[in-house]
C-alpha positions in Angstrom: 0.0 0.0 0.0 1.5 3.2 -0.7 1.6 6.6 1.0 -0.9 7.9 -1.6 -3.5 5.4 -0.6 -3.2 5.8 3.0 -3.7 9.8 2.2 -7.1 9.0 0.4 -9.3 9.6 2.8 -7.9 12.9 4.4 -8.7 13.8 0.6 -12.1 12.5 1.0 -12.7 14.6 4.0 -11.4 17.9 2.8 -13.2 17.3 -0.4 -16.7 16.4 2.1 -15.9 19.5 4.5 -15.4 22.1 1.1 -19.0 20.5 -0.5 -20.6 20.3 3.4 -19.3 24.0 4.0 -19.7 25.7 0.6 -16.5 26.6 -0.3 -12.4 26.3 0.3 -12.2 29.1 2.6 -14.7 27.6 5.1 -12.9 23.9 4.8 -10.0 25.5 4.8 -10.6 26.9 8.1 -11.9 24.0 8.9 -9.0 21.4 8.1 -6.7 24.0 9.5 -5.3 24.5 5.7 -5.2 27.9 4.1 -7.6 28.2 0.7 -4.9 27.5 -1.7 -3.7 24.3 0.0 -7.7 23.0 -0.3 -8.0 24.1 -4.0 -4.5 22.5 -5.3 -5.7 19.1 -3.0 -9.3 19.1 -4.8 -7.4 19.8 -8.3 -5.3 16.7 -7.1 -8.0 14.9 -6.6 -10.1 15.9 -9.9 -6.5 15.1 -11.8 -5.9 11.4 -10.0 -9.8 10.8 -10.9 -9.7 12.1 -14.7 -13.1 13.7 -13.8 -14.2 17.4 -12.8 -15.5 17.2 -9.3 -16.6 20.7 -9.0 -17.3 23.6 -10.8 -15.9 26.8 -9.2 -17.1 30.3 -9.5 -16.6 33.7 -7.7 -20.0 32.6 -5.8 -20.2 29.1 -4.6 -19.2 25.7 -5.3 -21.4 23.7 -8.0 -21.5 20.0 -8.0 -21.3 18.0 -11.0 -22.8 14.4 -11.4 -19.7 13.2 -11.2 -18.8 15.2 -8.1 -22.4 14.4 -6.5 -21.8 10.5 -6.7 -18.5 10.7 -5.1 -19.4 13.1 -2.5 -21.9 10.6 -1.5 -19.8 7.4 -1.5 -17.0 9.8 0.4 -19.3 10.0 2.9 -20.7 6.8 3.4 -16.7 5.3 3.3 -16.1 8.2 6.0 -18.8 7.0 8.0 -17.6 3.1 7.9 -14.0 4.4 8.5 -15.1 6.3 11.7 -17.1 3.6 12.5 -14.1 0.8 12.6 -12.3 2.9 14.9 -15.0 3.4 17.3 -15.0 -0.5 17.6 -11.2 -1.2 17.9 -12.1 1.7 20.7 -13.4 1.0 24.1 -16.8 -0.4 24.1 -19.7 0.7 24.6 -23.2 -0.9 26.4 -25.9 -1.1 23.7 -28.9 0.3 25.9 -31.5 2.9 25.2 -34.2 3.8 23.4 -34.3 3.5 19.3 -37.0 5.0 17.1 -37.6 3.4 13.9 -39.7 4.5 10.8 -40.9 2.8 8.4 -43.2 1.9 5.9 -46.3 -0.1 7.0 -45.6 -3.0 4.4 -42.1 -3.2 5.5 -42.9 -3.1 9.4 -45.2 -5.8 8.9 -43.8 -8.1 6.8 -39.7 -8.0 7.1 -38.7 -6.0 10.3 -41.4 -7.5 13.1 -40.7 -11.1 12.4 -37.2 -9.7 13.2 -37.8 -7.8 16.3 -37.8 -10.8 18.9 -34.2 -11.9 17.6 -32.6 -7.8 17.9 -34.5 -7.4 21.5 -33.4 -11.3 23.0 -29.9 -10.0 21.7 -29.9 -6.3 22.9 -32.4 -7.0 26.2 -31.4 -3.6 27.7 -32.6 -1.7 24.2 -36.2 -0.6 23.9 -37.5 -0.2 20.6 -40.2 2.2 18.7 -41.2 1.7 15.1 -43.8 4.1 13.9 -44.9 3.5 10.3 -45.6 6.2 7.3 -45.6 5.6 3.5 -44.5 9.0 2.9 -40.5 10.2 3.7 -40.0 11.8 7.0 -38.0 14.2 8.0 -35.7 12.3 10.7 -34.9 15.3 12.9 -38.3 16.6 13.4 -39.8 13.0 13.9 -37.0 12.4 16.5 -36.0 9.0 14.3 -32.6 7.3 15.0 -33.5 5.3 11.7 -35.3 5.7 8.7 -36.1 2.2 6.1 -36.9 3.6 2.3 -36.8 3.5 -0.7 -34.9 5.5 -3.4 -31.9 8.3 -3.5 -32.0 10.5 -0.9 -33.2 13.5 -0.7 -30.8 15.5 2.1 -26.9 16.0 2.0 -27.1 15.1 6.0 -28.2 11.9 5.4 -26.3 8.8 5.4 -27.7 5.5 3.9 -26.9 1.5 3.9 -28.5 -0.6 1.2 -30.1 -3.2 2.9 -31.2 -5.0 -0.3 -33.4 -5.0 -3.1 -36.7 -5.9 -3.9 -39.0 -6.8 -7.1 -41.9 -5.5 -7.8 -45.2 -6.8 -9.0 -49.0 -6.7 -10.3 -51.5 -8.7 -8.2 -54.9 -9.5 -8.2 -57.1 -12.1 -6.0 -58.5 -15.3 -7.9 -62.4 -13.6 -7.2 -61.5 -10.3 -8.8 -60.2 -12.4 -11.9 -62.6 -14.6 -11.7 -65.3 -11.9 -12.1 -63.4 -9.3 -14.5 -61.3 -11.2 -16.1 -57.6 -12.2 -16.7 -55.3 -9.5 -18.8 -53.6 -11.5 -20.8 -51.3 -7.9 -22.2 -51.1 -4.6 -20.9 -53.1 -2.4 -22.7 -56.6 -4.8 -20.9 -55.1 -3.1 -17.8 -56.9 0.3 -18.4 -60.3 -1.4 -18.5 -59.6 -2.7 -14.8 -59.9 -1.7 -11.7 -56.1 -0.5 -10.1 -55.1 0.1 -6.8 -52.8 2.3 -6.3 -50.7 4.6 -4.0 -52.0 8.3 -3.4 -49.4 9.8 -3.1 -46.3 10.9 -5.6 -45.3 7.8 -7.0 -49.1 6.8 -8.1 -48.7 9.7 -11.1 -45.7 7.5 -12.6 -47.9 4.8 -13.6 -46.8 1.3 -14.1 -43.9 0.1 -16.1 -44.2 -3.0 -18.8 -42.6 -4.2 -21.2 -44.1 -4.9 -24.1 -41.9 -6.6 -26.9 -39.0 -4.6 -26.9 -40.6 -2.1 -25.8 -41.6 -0.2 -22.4 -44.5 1.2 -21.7 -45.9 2.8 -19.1 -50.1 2.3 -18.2 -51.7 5.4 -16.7 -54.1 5.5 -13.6 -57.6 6.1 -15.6 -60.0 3.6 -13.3 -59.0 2.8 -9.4 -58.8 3.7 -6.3 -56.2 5.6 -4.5 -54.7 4.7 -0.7 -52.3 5.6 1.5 -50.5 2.9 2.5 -48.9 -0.7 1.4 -50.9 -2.8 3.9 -54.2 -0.9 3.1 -53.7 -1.4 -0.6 -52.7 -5.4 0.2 -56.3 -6.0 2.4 -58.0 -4.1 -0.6 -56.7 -6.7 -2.9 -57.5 -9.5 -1.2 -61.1 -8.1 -0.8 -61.0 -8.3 -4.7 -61.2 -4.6 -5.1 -59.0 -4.8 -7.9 -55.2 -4.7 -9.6 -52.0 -3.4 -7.6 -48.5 -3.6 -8.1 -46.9 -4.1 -4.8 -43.3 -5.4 -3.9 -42.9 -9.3 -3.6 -42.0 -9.5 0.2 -45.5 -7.7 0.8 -47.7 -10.7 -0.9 -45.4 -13.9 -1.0 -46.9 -15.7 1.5 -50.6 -14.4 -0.1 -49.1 -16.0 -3.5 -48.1 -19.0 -2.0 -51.4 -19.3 0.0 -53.3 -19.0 -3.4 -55.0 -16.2 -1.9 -53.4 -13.7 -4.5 -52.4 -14.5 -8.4 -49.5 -12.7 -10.2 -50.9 -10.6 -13.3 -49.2 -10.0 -16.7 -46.0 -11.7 -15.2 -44.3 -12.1 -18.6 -44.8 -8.7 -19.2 -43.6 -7.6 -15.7 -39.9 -5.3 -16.2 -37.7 -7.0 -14.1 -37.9 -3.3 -12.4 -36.8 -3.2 -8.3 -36.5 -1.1 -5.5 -33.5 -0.6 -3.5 -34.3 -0.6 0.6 -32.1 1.6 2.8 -31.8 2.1 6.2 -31.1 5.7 6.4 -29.7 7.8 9.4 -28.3 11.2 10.5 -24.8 11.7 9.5 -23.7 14.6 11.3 -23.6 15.6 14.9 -21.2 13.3 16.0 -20.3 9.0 16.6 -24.0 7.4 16.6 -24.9 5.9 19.9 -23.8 2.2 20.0 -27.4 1.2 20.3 -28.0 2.6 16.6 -24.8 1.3 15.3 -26.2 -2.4 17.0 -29.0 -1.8 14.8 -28.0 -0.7 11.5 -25.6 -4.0 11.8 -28.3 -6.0 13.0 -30.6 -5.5 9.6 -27.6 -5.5 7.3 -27.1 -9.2 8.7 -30.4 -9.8 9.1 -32.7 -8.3 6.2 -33.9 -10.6 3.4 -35.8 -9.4 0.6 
């Protein structure tokens, strides 16, 4: 290993401090390194990379896409380094009180058949999990974790990929059995669809049709809140809804629940995160028990 490599992540967290602060004076500051000492180690940094991290003006500091990705992988390797050391470090009792969010599907399906394990193992931890379909603000919620879906949407943030999950359309054997089976995708806009009211309903559904991909529109359905609400409804034979795979395999395998267009279906998934606060300082060990806890833990 050379000395360059063991110098990679003081670049990292110059680089982090100049994007987190806004500019090279305030990391410089900082770092305890004068302006020009920042700028030349960025340039460094940009050169070694063959990519433009940044682009400078008189004002403030503009990300690129390039810039963006790294910033966000410096700070999750950052975090992991920071991390390691607080293990090798003294340590610490995992007790306290930890306040999870999540969605309702999730809760119910993937982290409550876990919660008996993570409390026989942490007996002196008491656990919260409040669940929204919608993205919370962590702070204001007072959450020590968040579990979602997607990039995220605040520089603060910190998240670990937990795993990944397919997605797919649903309907119960009575529903068929009185509208009818699909058998391609455009027969999906004379059905009934399920689907979430929120943001993500307005993107529509995804299929593939031949080489092609296209996207069917909510024109007849109903529109709910939440996963599990949505699940109950399709079981009730209220109609179609794409859902992800952990929230109706055991319905599927039950026969309670048939897969719809499943030769059409994408391949499309969502990635699951457990997201936290990354600044403020080391996260209590009961969090860090936790995050490890799912990584192990989770299957999708």
């Amino acid at each position: 290993m050379s000395r360059q490599d063991i110098n990679r992540s003081g670049e990292m967290e110059v680089f982090v401090r100049a994007v987190e602060l806004g500019g090279f004076t305030a990391a410089a500051t900082a770092c305890r390194m004068t302006p020009s000492a920042v700028s030349k180690l960025v340039a460094r940094l940009e050169k070694r990379l063959g990519t433009r991290l940044i682009n400078r003006s008189t004002r403030r500091l503009q990300l690129t896409p390039e810039g963006c990705g790294f910033y966000e992988r410096s700070v999750a390797i950052l975090a992991d380094i920071a991390e390691a050391e607080r293990h090798a470090s003294a340590g610490e009792q995992v007790s306290g009180h930890i306040r999870v969010n999540t969605s309702g599907s999730f809760g119910n399906h993937v982290l409550a058949p876990l919660i008996p394990a993570f409390m026989a193992l942490y007996p002196d931890v008491s656990l919260e999990v409040f669940h929204t379909d919608r993205v919370v603000d962590l702070m204001e919620e007072r959450a020590d974790v968040a579990i979602r879906t997607g990039p995220l949407k605040s520089s603060s943030l910190i998240a670990r990929k937990l795993g990944t999950v397919r997605n797919m359309l649903i309907a119960s054997p009575d529903y068929l059995k009185r509208h009818g089976t699909p058998t391609s995708p455009p027969e999906l806009e004379r059905h009934f669809r399920i689907d979430f009211s929120y943001s993500r309903a307005t993107q529509g559904w995804p299929l593939r049709l031949g080489n092609q991909m296209m996207t069917i529109p909510a024109t007849r359905g109903l529109q709910v809140g939440d996963g599990e609400a949505m699940r109950h409804l399709v079981l009730a034979g209220a109609g179609i809804a794409r859902l992800a795979a952990f929230t109706v395999k055991a319905d599927l395998e039950a026969g309670r629940l048939l897969p719809v267009l499943e030769e059409f279906n994408p391949g499309d998934v969502e990635e699951f995160y457990a997201v936290y606060i990354g600044q403020g300082g080391p996260l209590p060990a009961r969090v860090r028990a936790l995050l490890e806890f799912l990584r192990e833990n989770v299957r999708l």
